[in-house]
C-alpha positions in Angstrom: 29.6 14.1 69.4 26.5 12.3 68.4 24.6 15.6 68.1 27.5 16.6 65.4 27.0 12.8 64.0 23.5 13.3 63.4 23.6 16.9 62.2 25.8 15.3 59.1 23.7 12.6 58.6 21.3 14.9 58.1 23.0 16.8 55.4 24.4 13.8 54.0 20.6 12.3 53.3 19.7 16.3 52.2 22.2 16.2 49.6 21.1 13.1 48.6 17.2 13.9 48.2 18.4 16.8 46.7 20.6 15.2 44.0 17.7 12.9 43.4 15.5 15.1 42.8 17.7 17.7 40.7 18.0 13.8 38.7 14.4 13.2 38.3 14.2 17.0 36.9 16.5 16.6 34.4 15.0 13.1 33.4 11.6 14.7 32.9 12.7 17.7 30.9 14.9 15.1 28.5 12.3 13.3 26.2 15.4 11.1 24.9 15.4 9.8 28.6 11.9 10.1 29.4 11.3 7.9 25.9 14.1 5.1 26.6 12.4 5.1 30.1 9.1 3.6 28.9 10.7 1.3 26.2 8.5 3.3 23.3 8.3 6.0 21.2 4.8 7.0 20.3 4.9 8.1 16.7 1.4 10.4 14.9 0.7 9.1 11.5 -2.6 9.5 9.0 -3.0 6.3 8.0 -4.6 7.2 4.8 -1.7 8.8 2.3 0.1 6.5 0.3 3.2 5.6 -0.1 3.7 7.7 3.1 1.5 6.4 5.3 -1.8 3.7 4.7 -3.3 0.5 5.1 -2.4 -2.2 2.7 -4.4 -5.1 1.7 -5.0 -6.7 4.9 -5.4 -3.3 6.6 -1.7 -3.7 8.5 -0.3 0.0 8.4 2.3 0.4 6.3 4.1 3.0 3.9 7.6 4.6 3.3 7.3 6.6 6.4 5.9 4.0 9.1 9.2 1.9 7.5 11.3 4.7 8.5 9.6 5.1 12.0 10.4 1.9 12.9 14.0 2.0 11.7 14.3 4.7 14.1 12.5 3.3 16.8 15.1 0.2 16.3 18.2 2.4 16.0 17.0 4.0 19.4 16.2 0.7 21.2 12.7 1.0 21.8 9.3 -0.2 20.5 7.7 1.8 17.8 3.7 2.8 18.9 1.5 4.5 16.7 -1.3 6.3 17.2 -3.6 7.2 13.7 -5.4 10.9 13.6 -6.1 13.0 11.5 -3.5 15.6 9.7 -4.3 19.1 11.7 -4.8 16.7 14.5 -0.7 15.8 14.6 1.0 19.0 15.6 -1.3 19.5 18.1 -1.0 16.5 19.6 2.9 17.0 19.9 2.3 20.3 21.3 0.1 18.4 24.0 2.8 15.9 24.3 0.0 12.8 23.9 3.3 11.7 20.8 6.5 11.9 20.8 7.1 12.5 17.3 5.8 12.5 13.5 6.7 10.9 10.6 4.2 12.2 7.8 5.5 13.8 5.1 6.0 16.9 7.0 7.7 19.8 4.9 10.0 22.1 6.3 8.8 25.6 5.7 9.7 28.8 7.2 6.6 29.3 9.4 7.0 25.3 11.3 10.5 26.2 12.2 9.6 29.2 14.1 7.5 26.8 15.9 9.2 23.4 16.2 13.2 21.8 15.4 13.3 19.8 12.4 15.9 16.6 12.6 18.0 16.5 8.9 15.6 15.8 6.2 15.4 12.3 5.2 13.6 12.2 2.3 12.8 15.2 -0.9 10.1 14.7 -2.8 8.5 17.4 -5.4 5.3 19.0 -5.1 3.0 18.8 -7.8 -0.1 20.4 -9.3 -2.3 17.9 -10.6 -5.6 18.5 -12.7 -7.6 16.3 -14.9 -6.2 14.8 -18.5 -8.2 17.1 -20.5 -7.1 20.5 -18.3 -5.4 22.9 -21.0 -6.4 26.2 -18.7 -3.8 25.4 -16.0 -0.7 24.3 -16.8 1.3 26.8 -14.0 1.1 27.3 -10.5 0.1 30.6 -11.1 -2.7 29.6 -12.8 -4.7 28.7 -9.8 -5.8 32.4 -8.8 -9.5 32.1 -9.0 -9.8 28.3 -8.9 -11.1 26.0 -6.8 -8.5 22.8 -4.9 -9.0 20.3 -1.7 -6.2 19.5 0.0 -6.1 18.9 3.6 -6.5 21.5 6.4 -3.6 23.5 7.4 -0.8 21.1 4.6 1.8 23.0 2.8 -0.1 22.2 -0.2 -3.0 24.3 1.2 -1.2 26.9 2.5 0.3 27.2 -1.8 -3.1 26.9 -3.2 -3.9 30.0 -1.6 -0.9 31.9 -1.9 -1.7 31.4 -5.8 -4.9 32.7 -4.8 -7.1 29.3 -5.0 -9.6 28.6 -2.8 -9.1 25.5 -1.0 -11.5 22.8 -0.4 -10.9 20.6 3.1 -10.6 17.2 2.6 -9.4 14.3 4.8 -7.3 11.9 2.2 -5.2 12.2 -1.2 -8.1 9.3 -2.4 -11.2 11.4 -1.9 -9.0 14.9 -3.4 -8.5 12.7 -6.4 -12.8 12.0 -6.6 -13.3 15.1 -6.1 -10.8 16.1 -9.1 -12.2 13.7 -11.7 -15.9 14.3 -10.3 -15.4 18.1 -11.8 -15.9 19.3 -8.2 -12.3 21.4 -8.0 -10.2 22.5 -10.7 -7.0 21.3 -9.4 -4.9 19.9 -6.1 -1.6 20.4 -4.8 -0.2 17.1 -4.2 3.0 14.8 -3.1 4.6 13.9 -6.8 5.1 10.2 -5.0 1.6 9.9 -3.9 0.9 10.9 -7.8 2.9 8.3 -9.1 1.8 5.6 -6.8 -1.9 6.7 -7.3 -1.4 6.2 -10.9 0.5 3.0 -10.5 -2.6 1.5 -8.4 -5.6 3.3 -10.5 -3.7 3.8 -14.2 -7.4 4.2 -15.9 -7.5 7.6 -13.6 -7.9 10.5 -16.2 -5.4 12.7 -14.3 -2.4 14.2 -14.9 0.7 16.4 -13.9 0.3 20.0 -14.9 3.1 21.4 -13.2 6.3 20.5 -10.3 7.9 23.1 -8.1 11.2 24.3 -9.1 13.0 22.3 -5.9 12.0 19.0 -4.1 10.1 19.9 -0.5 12.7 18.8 2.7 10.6 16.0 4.5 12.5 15.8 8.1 11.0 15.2 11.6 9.3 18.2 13.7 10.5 18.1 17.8 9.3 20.8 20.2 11.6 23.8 20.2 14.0 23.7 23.0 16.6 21.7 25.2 13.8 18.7 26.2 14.1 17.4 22.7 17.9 18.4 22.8 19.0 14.8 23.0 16.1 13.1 21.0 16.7 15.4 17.6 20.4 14.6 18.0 19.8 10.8 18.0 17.4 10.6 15.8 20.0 12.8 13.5 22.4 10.4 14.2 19.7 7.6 13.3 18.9 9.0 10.0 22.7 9.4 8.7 23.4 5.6 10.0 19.8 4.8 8.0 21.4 7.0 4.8 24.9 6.1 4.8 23.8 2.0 4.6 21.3 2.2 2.0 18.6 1.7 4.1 16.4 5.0 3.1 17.3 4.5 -0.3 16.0 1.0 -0.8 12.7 1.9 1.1 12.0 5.0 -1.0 12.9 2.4 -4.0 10.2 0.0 -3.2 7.4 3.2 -1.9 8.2 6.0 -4.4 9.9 3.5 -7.5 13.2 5.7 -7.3 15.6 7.3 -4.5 14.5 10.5 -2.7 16.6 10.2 -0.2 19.1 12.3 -1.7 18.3 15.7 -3.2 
């Protein structure tokens, strides 16, 4: 009888181990739990592109998209972290899993979403080709074969300069693009419109100008490694961003960065 007794406690405490452990599986491979389970959510920003991302005037980090961040973070119950590198630095870093997630102006293109799951965009903003005030030679996007832009390495803006044919320039912030630009050192750069605008708003003596905006505003929504671990985080950080929409929140911040509402197409 006590043989029989034991035997099922043994089982009993198997199972249990078992479950636990089948538990502690399923916890690692959920970043939602895995992120709620340290209290933060470790977000990858620049630092240096305004109105996205920057330092203001006593060097706190601020911008429309570290606004955002934290609106998640706050929708999600946890604190928001971030962690400032540089843009090529960002994916990899969420392939490597050092952040959770990024809020920088990312685009949604063809060739990110056969590498990552985008959340709902949040935000559209229109590209645009900027060159100097006195720039009659390129007033199209076509215009760019044979001509020289910075933009930084790896951006959607990049990636367009050369499919127009340009040759691209690396550079690490919209500011120094901009020196570069007036110093006669490129012909042109692919920009953010917003970061144009706000640019302009800061430096209006700047002899720059638009030449040019794409057709359609770029999708700005949130890149998550593909597959079920970031199941559960997209989805409530989809259901974040619709809360965030739906009670003005998104449109009053991209109000007071951008000076009108792009959070709706």
């Amino acid at each position: 009888m006590k043989r029989i007794m034991l035997t099922a406690f043994a089982a009993a405490l198997a199972l249990t181990a078992f479950t636990g452990c089948s538990k502690k599986k399923t916890a690692a491979g959920d970043q939602l739990a895995a992120v709620k389970a340290k209290g933060e959510i470790i977000f990858a920003t620049e630092g240096t592109w305004a109105p996205w991302t920057y330092h203001n005037e006593s060097d706190e980090l601020t911008g429309f998209d570290v606004e955002v961040s934290k609106k998640i973070a706050e929708k999600l119950g946890v604190k928001a972290t971030f962690v400032e590198t540089e843009w090529d630095g960002i994916f990899a870093g969420i392939d490597a899993k050092r952040y959770d997630m990024t809020l920088n102006g990312v685009e949604i293109t063809e060739e990110r979403e056969q590498k990552y799951d985008f959340s709902t965009p949040y935000c559209y903003s229109p590209m645009a080709l900027i060159v100097l005030d006195t720039n009659t030679d390129i007033t199209k996007f076509e215009d760019l074969k044979g001509k020289t832009t910075a933009n930084s390495l790896a951006s959607t803006y990049a990636v367009t300069a050369e499919k127009y044919g340009a040759k691209v320039q690396t550079i690490d912030s919209f500011e120094e693009t901009i020196k570069l630009l007036v110093q006669g050192r490129i012909d042109a750069t692919l920009n953010d419109a917003t970061s144009f605008y706000d640019y302009k708003k800061v430096h209006p003596e700047t002899p720059i100008k638009i030449a040019k905006l794409n057709d359609s505003p770029s999708q700005i929504a949130i890149p998550f490694r593909k597959g079920n671990e970031s199941a559960a985080l997209r989805e409530a950080v989809n259901k974040a961003i619709d809360e965030l929409r739906t009670d003005g929140t998104l449109s009053a911040l991209s109000a007071r960065y951008f000076g009108f509402d792009a959070s709706k197409k």
